[in-house]
Backbone as CSV, one residue per row, in Angstrom:
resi,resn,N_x,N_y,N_z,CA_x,CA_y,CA_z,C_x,C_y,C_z
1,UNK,109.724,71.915,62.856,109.230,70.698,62.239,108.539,71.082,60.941
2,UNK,108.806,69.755,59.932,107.997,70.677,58.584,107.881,69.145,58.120
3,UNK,106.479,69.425,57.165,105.855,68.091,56.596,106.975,68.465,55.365
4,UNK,106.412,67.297,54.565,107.249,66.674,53.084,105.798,67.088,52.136
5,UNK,104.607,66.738,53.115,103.504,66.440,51.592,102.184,66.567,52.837
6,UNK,100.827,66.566,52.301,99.629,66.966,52.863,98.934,65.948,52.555
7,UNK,97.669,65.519,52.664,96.792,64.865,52.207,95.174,65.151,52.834
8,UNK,94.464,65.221,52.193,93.348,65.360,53.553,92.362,64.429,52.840
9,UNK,91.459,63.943,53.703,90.724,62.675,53.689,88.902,63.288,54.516
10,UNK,87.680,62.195,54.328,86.236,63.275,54.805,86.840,62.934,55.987
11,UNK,87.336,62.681,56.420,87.668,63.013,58.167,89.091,62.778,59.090
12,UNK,90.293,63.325,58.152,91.117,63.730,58.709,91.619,64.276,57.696
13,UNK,93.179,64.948,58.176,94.155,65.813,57.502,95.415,64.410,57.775
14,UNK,96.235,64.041,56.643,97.444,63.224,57.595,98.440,63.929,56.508
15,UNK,99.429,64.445,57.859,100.598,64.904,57.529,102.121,63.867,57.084
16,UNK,102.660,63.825,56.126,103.825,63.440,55.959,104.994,63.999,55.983
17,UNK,105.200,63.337,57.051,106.903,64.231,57.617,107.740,63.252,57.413
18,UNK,109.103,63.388,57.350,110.442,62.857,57.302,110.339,61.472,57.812
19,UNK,109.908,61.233,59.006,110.092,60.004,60.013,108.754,59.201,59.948
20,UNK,107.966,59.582,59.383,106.324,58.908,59.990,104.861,59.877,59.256
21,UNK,103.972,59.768,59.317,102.544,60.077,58.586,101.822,60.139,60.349
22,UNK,101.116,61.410,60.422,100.672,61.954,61.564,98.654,62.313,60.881
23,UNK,98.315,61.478,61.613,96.720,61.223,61.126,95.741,62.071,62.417
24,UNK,95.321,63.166,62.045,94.399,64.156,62.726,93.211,64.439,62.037
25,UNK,92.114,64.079,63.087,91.126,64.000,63.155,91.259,65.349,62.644
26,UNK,89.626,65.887,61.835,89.306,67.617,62.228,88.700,67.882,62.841
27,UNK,87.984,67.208,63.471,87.710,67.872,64.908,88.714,68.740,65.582
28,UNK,89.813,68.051,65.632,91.264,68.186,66.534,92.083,69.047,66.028
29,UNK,91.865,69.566,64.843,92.668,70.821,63.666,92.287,72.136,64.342
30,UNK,90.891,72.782,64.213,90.319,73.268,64.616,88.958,73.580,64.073
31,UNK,88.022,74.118,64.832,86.417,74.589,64.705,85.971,74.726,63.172
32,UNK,86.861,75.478,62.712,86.418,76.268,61.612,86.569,74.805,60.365
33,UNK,87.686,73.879,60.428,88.082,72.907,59.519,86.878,71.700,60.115
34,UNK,86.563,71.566,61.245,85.619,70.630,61.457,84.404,70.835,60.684
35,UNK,83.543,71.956,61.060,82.747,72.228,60.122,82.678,72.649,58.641
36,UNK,83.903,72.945,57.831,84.349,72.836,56.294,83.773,71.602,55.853
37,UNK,83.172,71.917,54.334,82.734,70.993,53.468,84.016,70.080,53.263
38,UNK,84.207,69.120,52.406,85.486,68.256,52.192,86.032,68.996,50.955
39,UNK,84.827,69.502,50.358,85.621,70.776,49.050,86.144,71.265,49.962
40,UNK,86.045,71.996,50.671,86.817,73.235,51.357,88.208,73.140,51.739
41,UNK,87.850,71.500,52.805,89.412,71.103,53.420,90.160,70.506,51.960
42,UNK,89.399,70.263,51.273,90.761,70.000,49.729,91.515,71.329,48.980
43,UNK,91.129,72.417,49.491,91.523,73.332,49.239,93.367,73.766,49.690
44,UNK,94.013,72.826,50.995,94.294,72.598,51.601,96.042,73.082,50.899
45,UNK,96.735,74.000,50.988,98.304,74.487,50.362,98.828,74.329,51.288
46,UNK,100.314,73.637,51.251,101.417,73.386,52.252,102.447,74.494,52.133
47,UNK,102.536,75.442,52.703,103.657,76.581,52.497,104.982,75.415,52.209
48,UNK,106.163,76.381,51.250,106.960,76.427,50.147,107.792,75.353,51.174
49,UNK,108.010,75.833,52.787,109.314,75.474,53.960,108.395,73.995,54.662
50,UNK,107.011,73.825,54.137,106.778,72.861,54.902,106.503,73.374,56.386
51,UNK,106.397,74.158,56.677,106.370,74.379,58.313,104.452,74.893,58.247
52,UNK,103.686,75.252,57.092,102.701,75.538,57.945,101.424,74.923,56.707
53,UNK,100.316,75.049,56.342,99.302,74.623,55.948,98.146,75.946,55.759
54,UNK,97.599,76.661,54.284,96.698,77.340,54.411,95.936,76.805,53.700
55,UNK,94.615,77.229,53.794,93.200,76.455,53.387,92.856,78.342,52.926
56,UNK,93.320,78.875,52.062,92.218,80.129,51.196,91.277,80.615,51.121
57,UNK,90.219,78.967,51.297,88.491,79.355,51.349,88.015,79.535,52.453
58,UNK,88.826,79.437,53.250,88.569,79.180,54.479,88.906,80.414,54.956
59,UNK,89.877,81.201,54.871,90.968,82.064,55.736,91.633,81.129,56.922
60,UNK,91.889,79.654,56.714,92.967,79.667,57.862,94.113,79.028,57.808
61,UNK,95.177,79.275,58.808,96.372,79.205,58.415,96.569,78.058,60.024
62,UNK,97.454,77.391,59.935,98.220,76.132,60.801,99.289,76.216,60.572
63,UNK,99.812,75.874,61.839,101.421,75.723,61.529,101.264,74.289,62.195
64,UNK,102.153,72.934,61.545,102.991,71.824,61.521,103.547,71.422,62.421
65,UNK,103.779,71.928,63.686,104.603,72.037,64.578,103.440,71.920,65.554
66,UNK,102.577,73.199,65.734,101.179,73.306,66.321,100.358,71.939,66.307
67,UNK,100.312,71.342,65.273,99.318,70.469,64.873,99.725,68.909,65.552
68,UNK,101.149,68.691,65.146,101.693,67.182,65.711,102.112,67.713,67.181
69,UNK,102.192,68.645,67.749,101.982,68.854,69.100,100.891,68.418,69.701
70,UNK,99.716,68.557,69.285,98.523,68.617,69.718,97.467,67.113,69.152
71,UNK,98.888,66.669,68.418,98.194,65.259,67.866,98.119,64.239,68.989
């Protein structure tokens, strides 16, 4: 599974994929993105294939697949 485009918002991440827009809380991302400033989560790069999501300032990496699983 791979998004099209990213967006992040002060209290979610919503993914745009092919079929539909997938709206996750950060709480529900994980620990480290819950507690990130909203600078931080805007930091937010969609790898080239769409399959995963890194945040730089952060050190963390998601995969797309992981995430609307768990949505």
């Amino acid at each position: 599974m791979s998004a099209l485009n990213i967006e992040t918002t002060g209290d979610a991440l919503i993914l745009v994929l092919a079929d539909r827009q997938v709206r996750i809380p950060w709480e529900r991302c994980s620990e480290k993105l819950a507690s990130a400033t909203e600078g931080q989560r805007s930091t937010a790069e969609l790898s080239p294939g769409g399959y995963g999501i890194q945040w730089p300032l952060l050190d963390e990496d998601l995969s797309i697949s992981g995430l609307v699983r768990d949505a």
